[in-house]
Each structure stands twice: as C-alpha cells, then as structure tokens.
N, C-alpha and C positions, 0 to 999 in steps of 0.2 A: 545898289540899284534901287531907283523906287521909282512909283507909278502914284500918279497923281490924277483926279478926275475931280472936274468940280460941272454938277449940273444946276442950273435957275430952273423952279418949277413953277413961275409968278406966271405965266402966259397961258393963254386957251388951247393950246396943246395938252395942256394936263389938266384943265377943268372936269374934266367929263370920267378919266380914270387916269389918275397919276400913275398906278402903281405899272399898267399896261405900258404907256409911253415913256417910263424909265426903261422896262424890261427889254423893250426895241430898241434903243439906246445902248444899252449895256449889251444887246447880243449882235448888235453892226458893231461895235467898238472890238468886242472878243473876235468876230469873223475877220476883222480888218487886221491885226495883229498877229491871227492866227495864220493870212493868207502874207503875208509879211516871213512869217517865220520857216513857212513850207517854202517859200521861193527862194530864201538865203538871204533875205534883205538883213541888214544888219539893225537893227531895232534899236542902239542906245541912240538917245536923242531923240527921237520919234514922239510927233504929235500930231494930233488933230481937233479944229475946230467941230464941236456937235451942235449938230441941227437936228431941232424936232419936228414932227410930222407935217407942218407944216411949210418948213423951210427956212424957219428963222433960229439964229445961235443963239445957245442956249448955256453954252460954256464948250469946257474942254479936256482933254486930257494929254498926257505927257507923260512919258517913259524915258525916264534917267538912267 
C-alpha cells in the first residue's frame, strides 16, 4: 500500500503563512480518511482533489 500527496504552494492561499495553510490541509485530509475508516469504507484506491482556503486545487492525494 502507499499514500501519495502532492501539494502547489505558488498561490495566495499561502502568501501570508504557508506553514498554517498546509496544516489545514494535512488535518481535513487525516479527518477525511479517518471518517472513511470508522464507517467501513474500504480505503484502497481512494482519492481526493485538495483545495485551499480559498477554493481553488492545489493538488492531491491517493491511497493505494
């Protein structure tokens, strides 16, 4: 199994604190997976497009 995440930090979502706007990122992706696993959803193959704070994709990740 592997897990794959790639995020773009080139936009004004992360002008201001990158390090913030990754950590909101990285902990809707963890809540999202983790709300996947508590319900039985079967996780291989699972992905999702990320959007930052202001709405636009920024990358994504995927679970093999």
């Amino acid at each position: 199994m592997a897990f794959s995440l790639v995020i773009e930090t080139d936009n004004a979502a992360f002008d201001s604190d990158k390090n913030n706007e990754i950590i909101r990122i990285l902990q809707k992706t963890i809540k999202t997976l983790d709300r996947a696993s508590y319900t039985g959803r079967h996780t291989a193959n699972f992905s999702e497009i990320i959007h930052d704070s202001n709405g636009n994709a920024v990358g994504s990740w995927h679970l093999d």
